[in-house]
Backbone as CSV, one residue per row, in Angstrom:
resi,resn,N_x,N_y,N_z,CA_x,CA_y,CA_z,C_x,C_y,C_z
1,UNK,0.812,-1.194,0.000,0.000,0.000,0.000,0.861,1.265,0.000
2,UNK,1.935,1.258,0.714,2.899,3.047,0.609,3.594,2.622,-0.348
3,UNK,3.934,1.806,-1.343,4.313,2.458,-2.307,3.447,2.916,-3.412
4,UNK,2.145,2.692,-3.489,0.758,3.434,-4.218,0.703,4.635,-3.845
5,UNK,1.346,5.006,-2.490,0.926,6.432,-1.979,1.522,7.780,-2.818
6,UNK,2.983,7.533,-3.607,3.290,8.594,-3.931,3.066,8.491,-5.513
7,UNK,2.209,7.819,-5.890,1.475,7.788,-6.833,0.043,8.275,-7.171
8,UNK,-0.653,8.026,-5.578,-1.807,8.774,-5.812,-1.644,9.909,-5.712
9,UNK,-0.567,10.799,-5.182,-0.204,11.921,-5.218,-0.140,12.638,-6.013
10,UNK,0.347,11.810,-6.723,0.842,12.515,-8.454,-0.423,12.819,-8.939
11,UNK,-1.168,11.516,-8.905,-2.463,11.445,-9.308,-3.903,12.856,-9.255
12,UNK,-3.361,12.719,-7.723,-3.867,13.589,-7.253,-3.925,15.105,-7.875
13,UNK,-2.739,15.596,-7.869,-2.421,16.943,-8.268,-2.836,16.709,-9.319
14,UNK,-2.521,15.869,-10.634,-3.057,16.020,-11.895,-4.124,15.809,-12.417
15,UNK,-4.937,15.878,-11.316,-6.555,15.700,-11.496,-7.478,17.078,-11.255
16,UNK,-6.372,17.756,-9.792,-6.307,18.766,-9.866,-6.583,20.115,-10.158
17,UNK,-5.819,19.709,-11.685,-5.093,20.946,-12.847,-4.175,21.835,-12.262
18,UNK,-3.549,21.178,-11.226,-2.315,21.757,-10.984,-0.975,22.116,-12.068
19,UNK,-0.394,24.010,-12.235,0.118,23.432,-13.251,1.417,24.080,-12.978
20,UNK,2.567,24.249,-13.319,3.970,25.343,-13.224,4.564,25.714,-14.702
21,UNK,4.979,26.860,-13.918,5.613,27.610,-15.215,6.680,27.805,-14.879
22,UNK,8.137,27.993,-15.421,9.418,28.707,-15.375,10.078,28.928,-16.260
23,UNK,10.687,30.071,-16.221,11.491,30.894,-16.620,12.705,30.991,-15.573
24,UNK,13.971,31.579,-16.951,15.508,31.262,-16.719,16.265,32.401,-17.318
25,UNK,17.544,32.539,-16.499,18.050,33.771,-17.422,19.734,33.187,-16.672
26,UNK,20.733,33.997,-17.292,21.626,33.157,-17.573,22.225,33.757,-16.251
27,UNK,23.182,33.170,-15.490,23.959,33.638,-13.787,24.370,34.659,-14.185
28,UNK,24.558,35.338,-12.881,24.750,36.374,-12.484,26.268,36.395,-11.350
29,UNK,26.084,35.240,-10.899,27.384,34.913,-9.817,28.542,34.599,-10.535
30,UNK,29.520,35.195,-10.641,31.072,34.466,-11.241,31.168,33.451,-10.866
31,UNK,31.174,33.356,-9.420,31.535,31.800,-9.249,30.547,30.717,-9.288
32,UNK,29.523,30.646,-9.925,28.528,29.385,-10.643,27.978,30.465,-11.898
33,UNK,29.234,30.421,-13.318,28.424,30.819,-14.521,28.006,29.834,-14.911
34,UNK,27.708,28.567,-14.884,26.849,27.413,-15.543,25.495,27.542,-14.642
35,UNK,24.995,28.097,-13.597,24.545,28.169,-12.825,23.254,29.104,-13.061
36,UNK,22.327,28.850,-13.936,21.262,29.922,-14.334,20.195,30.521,-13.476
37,UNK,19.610,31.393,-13.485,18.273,31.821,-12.207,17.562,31.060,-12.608
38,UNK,16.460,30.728,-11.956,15.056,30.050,-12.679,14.142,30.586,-11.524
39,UNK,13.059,30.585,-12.088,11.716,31.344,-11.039,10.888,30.239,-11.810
40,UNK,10.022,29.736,-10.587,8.930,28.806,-11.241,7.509,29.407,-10.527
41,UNK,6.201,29.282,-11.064,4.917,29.776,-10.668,4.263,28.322,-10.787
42,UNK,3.642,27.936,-9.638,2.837,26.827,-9.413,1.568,27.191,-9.465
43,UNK,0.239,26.787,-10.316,-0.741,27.014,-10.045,-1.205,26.963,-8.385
44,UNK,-2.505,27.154,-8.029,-3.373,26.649,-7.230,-3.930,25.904,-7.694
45,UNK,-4.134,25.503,-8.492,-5.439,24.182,-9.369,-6.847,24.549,-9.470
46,UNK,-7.762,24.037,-10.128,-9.313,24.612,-9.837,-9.863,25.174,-9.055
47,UNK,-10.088,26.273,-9.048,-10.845,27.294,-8.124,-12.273,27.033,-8.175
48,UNK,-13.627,27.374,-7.383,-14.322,27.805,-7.026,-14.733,28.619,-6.187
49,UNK,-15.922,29.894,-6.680,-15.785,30.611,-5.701,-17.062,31.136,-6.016
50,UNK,-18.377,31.462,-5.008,-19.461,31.113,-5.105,-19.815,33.385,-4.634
51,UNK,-21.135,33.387,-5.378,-21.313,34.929,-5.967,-21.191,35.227,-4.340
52,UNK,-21.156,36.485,-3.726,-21.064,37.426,-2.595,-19.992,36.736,-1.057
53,UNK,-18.797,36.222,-1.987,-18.144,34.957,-0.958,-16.512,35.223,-1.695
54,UNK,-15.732,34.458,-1.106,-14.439,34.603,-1.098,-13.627,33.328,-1.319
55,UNK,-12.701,33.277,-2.006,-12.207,31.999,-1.999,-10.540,32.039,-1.959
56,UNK,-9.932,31.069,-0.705,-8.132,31.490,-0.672,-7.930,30.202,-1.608
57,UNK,-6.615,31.101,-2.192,-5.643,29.865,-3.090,-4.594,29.964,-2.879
58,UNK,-3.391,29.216,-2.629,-2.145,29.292,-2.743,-1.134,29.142,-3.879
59,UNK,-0.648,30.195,-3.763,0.494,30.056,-5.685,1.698,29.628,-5.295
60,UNK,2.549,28.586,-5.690,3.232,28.113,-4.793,4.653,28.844,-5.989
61,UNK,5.806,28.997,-5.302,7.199,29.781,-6.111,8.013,28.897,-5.609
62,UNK,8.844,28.755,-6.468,10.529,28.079,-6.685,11.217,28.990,-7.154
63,UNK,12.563,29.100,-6.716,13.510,30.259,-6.733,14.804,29.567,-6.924
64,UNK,15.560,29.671,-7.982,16.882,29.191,-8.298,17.673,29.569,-8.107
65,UNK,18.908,29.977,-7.612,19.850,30.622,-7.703,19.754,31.798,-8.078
66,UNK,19.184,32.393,-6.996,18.901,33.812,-6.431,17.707,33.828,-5.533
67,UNK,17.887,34.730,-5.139,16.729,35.326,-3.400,15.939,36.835,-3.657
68,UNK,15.038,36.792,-3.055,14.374,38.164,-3.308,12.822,38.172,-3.898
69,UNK,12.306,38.800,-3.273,11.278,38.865,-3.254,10.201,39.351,-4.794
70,UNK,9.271,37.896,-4.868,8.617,38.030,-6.243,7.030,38.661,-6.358
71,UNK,6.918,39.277,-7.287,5.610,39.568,-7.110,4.543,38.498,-7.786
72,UNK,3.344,38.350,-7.671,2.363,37.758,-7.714,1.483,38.457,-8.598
73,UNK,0.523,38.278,-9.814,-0.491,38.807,-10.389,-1.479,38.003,-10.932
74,UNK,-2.562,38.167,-10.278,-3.971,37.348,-11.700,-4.393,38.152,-12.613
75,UNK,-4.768,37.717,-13.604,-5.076,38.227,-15.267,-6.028,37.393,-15.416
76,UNK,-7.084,38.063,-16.159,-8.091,37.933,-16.825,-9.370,36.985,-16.153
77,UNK,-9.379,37.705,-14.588,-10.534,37.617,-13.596,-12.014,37.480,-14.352
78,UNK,-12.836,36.456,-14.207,-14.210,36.400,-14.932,-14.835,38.170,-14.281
79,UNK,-15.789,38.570,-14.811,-16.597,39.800,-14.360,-16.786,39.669,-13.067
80,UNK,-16.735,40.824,-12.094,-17.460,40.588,-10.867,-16.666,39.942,-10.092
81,UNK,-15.169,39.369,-10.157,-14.296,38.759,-9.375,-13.024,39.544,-8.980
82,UNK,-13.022,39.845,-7.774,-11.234,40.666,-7.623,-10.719,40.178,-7.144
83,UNK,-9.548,40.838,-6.673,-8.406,40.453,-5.682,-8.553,41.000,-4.118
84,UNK,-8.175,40.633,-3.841,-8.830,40.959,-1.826,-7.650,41.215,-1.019
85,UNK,-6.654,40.008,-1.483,-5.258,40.531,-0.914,-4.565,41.557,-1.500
86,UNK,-4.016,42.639,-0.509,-3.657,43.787,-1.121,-2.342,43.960,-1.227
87,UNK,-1.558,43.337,-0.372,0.124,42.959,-1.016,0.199,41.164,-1.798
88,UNK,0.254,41.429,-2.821,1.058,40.246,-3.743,1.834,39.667,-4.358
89,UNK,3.278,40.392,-2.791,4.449,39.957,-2.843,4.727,38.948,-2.363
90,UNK,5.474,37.750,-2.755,5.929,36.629,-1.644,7.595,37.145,-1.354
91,UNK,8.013,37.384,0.253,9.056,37.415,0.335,10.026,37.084,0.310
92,UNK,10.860,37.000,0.206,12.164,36.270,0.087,12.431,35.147,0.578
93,UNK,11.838,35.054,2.112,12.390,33.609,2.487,10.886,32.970,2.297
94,UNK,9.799,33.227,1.356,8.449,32.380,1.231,8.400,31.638,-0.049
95,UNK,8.012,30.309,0.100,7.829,29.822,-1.316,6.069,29.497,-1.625
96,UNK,5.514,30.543,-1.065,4.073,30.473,-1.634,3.418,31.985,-1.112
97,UNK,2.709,31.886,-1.488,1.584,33.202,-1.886,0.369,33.027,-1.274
98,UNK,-0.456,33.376,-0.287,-2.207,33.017,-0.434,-2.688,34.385,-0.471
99,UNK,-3.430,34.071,-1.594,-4.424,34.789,-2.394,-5.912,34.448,-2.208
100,UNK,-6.843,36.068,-1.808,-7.950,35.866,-1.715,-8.922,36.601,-3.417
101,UNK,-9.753,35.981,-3.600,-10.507,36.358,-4.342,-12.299,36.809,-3.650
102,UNK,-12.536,37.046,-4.417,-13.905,37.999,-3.858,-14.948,37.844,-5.099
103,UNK,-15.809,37.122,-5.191,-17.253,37.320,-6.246,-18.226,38.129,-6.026
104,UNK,-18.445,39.152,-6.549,-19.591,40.154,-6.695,-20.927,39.373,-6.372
105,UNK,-21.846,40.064,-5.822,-23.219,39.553,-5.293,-23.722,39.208,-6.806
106,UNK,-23.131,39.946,-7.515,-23.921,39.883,-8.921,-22.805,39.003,-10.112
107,UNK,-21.941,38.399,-9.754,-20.955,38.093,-10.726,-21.671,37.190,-11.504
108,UNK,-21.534,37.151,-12.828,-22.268,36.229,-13.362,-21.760,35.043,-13.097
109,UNK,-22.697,33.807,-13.091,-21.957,32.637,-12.786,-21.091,32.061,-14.132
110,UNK,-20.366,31.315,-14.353,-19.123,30.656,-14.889,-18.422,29.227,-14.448
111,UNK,-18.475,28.773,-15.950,-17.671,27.262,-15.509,-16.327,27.485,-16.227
112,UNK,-15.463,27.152,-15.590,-13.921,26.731,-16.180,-13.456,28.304,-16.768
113,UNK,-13.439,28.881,-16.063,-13.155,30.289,-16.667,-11.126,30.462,-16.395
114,UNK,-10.309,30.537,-17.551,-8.636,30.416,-17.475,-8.164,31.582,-17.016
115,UNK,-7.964,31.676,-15.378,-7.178,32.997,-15.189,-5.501,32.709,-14.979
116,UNK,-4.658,33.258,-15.542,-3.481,33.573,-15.570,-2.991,33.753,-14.198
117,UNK,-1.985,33.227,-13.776,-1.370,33.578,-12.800,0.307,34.117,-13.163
118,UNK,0.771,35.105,-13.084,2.417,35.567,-12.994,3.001,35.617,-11.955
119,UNK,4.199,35.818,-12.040,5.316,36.137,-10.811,6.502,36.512,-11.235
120,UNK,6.758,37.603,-10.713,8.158,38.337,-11.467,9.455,38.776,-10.477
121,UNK,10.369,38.210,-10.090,11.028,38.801,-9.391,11.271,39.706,-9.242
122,UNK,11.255,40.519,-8.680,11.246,41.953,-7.974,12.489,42.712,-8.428
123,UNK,13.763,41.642,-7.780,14.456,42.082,-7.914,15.646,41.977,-9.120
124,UNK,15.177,41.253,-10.106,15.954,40.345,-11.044,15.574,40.929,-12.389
125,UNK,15.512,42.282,-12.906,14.834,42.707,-14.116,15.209,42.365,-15.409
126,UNK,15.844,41.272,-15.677,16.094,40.637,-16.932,15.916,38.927,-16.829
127,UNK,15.472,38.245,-15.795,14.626,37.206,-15.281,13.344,37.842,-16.102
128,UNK,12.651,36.816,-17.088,11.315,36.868,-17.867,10.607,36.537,-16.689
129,UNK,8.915,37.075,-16.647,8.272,36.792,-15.599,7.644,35.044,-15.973
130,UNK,7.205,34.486,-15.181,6.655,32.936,-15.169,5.119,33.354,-15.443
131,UNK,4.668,32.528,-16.299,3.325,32.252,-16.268,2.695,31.104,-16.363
132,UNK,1.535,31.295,-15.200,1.112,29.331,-15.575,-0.641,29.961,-15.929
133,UNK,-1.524,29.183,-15.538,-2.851,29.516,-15.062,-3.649,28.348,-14.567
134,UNK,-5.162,28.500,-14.520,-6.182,27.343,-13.598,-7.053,28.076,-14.154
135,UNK,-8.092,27.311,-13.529,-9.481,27.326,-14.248,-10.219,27.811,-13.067
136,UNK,-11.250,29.013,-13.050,-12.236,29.417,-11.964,-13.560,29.679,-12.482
137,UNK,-14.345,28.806,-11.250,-15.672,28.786,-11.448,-16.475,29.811,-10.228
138,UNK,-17.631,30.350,-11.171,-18.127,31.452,-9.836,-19.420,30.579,-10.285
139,UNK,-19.714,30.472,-9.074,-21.100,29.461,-8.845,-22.294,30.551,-8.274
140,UNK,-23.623,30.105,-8.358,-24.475,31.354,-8.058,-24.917,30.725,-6.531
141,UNK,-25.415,31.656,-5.931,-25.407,31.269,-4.197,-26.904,30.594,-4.181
């Protein structure tokens, strides 16, 4: 039976729609030039989030060879859905993000709607930003 376990795991997440993105740019340290940055953006996986209600997700970050604090952005929110958390920085020593969302009393409802998730290091301005995304549903109350 435990060796099925880190299989349903896998399973798990990819049922999910858990997804990651990364981006790379070439070192910066003399002493590791084979040694590239990489920033990765982990989805949260399928959202739901039901009209005049709130829903947390976590964006999970990987940081390669370098430190410093990344920012966080969603793109292309269905109508009637915002952002709630008002800093959407993860700091330096964090490798995740929680993010609140917010559905309008009136948001129209929606199935599988693809919002974008980014993350850009802050401090790394020639590091390309990461993009992954997930799917959010606003359900009517």
């Amino acid at each position: 039976m435990t060796k099925l376990a880190p299989l349903a795991v896998v399973l798990g997440l990819l049922a999910g729609g858990c997804k990651e993105a990364s981006t790379s740019a070439p070192s910066k340290d003399p002493a590791k030039p084979n040694s590239p940055r990489k920033l990765t953006v982990k989805s949260p996986g399928d959202q739901t989030v039901t009209q005049d209600r709130t829903d947390e997700m976590t964006v999970g970050l990987d940081r390669d060879n370098f430190s410093g604090p990344v920012a966080v952005e969603l793109k292309n929110l269905p109508k009637g859905v915002t952002v709630e958390t008002k800093d959407l920085t993860a700091a330096a020593d964090k490798n995740s993000l929680t993010v609140t969302i917010k559905a309008a009393p009136d948001a129209p409802p929606v199935v599988d709607h693809v919002v974008q998730v980014t993350a850009r290091a802050k401090d790394q301005a020639d590091l390309p930003e990461a993009t992954t995304d997930f799917k959010l549903t606003v359900k009517s109350k």
